[in-house]
MITORLO-713442 format. One record per atom (N, C-alpha, C): residue in three letters; x, y, z. Coordinates in steps of 0.001 Angstrom, whole numbers, plus 500000, padded with zeros to 6 digits. Atoms other than C-alpha are relative to their C-alpha. Layout:
BEGIN
ALAXYZ;...
// end
This chain:
BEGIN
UNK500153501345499502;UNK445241817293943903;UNK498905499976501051;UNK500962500160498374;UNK442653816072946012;UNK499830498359500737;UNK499950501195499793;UNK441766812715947526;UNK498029499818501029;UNK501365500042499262;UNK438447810934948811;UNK499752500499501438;UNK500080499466498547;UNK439758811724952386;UNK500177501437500088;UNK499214498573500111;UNK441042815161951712;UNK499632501108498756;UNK500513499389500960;UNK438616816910949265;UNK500306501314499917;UNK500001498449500047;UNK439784820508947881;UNK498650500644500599;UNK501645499006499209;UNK436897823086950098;UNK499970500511498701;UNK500423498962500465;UNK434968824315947752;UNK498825500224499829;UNK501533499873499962;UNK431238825542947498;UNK500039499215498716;UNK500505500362501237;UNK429708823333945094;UNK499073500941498829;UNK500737499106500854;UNK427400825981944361;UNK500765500565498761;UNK498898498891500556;UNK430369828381943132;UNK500582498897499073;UNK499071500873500742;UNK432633825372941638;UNK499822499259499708;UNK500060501484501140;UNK432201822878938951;UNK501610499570500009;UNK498333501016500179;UNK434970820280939450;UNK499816498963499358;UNK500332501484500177;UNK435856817187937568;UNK501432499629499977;UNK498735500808500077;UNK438559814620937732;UNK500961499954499000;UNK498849500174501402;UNK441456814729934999;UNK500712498445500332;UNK498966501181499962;UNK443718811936936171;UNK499554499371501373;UNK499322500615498789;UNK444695809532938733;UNK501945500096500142;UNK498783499645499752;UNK447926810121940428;UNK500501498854501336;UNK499503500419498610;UNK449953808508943525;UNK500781500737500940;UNK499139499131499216;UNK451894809985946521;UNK501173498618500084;UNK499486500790500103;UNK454645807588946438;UNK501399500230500516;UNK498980499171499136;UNK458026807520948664;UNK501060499694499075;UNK499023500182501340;UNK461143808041946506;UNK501578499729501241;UNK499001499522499148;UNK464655807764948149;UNK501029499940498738;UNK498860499532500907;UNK468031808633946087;UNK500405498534499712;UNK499409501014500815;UNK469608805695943782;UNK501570499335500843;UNK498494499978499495;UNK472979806331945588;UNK499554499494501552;UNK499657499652498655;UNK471998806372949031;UNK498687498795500587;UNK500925501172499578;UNK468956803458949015;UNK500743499267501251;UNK499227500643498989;UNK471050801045950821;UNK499869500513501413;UNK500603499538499103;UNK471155803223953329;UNK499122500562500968;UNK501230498822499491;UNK467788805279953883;UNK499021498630500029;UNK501140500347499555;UNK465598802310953158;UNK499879498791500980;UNK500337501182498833;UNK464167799697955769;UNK500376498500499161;UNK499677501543500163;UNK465728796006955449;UNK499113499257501378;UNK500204501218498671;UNK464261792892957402;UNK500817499909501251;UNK498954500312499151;UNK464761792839960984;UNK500740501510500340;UNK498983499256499929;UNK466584796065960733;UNK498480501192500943;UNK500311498765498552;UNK465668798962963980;UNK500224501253499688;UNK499729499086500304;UNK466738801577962457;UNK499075501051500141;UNK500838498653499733;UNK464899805152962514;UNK499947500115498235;UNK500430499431501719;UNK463734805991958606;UNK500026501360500278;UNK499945498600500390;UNK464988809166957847;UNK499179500604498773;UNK500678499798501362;UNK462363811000956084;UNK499872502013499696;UNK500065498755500502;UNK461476814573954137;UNK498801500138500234;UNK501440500279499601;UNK458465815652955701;UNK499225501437499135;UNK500670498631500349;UNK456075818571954479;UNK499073500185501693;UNK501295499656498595;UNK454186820889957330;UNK498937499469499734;UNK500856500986499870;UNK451520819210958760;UNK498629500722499292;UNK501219499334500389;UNK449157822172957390;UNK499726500236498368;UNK500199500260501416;UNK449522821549953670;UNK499473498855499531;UNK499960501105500251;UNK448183819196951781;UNK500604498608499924;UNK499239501646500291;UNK450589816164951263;UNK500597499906501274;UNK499182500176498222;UNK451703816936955070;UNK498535499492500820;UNK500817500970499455;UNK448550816019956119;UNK499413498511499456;UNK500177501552500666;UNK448146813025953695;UNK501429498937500808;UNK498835500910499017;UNK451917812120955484;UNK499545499764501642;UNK500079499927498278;UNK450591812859959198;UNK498575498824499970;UNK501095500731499368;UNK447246811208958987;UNK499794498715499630;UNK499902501137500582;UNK447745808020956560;UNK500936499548499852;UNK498504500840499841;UNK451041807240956035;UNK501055500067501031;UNK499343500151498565;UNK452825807914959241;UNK499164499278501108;UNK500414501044499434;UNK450703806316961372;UNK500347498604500037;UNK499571501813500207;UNK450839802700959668;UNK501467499903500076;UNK498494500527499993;UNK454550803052959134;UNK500590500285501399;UNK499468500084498618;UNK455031803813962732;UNK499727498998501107;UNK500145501755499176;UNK453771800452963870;UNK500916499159499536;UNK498623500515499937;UNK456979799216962238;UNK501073499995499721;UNK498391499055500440;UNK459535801861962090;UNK500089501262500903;UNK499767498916499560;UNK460560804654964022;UNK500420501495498685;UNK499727499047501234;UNK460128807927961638;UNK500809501228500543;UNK499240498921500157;UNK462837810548961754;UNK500314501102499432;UNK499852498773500953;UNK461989813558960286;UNK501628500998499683;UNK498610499173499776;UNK465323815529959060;UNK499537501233499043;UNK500542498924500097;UNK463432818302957678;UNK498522500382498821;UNK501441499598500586;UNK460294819736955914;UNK499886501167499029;UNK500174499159501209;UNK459455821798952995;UNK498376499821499473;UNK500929500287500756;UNK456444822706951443;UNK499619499939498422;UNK500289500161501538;UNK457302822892947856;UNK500682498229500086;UNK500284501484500208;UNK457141819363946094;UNK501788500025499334;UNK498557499745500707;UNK460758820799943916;UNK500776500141500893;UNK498775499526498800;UNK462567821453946973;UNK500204498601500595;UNK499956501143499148;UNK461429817869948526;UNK500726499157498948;UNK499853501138501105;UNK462162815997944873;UNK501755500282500084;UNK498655500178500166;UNK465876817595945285;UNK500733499863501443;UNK499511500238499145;UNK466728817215948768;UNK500534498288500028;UNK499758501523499761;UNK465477813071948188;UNK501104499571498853;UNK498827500481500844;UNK468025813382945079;UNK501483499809500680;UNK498596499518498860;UNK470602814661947585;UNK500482498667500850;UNK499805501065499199;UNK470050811643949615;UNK499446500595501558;UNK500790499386498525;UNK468622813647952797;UNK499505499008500276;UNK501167501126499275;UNK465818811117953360;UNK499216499429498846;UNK500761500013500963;UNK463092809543951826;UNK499192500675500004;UNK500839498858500801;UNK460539811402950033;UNK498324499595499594;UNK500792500538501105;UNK456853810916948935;UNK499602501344499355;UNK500128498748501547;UNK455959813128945787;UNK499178499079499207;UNK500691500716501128;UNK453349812392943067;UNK500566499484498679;UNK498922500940500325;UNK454276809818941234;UNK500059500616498536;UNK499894499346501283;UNK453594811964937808;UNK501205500965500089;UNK498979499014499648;UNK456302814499939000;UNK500926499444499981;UNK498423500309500223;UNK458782811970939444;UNK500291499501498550;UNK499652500425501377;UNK458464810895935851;UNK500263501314499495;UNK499434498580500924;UNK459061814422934557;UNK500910500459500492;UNK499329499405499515;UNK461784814994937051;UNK501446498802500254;UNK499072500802499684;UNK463629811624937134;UNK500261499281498677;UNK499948500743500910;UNK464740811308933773;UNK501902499450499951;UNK498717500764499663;UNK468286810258935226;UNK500010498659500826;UNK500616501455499406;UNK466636807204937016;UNK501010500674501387;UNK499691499865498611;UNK468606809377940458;UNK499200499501500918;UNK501375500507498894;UNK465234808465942406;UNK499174498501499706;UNK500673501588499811;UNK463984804756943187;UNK498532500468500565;UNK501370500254499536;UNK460409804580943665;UNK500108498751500819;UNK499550500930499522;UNK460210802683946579;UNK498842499404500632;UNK501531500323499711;UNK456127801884947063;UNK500008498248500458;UNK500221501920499936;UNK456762797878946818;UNK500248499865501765;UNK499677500314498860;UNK458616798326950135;UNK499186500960501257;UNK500499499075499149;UNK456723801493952045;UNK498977500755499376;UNK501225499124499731;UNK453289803296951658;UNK499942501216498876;UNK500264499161500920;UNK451984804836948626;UNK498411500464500711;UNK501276499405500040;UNK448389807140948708;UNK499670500590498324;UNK500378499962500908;UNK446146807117945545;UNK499353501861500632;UNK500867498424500146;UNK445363811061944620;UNK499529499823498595;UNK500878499766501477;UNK442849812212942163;UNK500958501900499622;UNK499704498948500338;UNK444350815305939885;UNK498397500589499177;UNK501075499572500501;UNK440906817369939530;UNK500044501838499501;UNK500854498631500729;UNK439601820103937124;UNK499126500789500913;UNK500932499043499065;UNK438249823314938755;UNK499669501281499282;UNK500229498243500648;UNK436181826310937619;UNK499005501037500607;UNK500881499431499534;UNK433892828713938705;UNK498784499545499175;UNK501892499913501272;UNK429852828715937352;UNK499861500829500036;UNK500261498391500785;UNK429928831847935890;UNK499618499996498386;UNK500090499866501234;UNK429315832402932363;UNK501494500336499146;UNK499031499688500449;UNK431718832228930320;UNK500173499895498166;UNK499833500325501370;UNK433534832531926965;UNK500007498982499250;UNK500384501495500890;UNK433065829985924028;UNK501416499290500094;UNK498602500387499753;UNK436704829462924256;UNK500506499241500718;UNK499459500998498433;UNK437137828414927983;UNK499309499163500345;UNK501076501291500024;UNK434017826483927048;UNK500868498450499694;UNK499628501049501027;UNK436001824439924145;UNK501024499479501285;UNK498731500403498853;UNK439204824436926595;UNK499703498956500815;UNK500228500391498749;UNK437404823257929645;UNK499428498273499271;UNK500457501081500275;UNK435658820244927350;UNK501355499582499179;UNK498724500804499960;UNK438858819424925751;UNK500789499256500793;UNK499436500477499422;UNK440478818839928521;UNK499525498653500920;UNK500339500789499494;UNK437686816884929872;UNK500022498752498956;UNK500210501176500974;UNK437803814940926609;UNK501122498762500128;UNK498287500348499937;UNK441572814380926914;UNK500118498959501029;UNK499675500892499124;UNK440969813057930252;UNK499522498671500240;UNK500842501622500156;UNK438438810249929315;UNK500703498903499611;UNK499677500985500995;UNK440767808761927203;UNK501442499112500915;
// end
């Protein structure tokens, strides 16, 4: 994943990248436990959320873009942090807090509808899912591969 603010480092020299998809970071909270975790009108409450460290990617997409704005009209309550995305997708099943996770992950992981996507009411971030390779020479193979996939992704 990368994003216009938050570009993977990499020498351009060394690495040919291209875009495959568009994706979202999007906050999920549990089916069971909405009611409670998410923000109503009017309501003071503290938003209990699932944070990632601030030194990973999607912890700094939470620290520098989406915590900010939502802290001009919510108090955020972290109740704990993880840096895998599978550990955060089952804690927000659990009901812990809310969650944001790419929104392609929760379709391959929420085929029990447990997790509400809850973007209408709180702070999604558009990510790009990009292709990466070295410029080296390579086989005809990881040629075809590498243009397949770019073909795949045009469409």
């Amino acid at each position: 994943y990368e994003t216009d603010d938050f570009p993977v480092s990499a020498d351009d020299a060394l690495i040919e990248r291209a875009p495959v998809r568009l994706d979202r970071l999007v906050p999920v909270v549990s089916r069971d436990h909405a009611d409670r975790l998410l923000p109503k009108a009017g309501d003071s409450r503290p938003l209990d959320v699932i944070g990632y460290p601030d030194d990973v990617f999607f912890g700094k997409i939470l620290a520098l873009r989406i915590f900010p704005d939502l802290a001009q009209s919510h108090i955020i309550a972290p109740v704990c942090e993880t840096a895998l995305v599978p550990a955060v997708v089952g804690l927000a099943r659990e009901g812990a807090g809310i969650a944001w996770v790419p929104e392609s992950i929760l379709a391959h992981t929420n085929a029990d509808n447990c997790l509400i996507d809850a973007s209408e009411i709180l702070p999604s971030y558009k990510l790009t899912v990009s292709a990466m390779r070295l410029k080296t020479p390579r086989a005809q193979i990881a040629e075809h591969v590498w243009n397949e996939l770019l073909a795949t992704s045009a469409r």
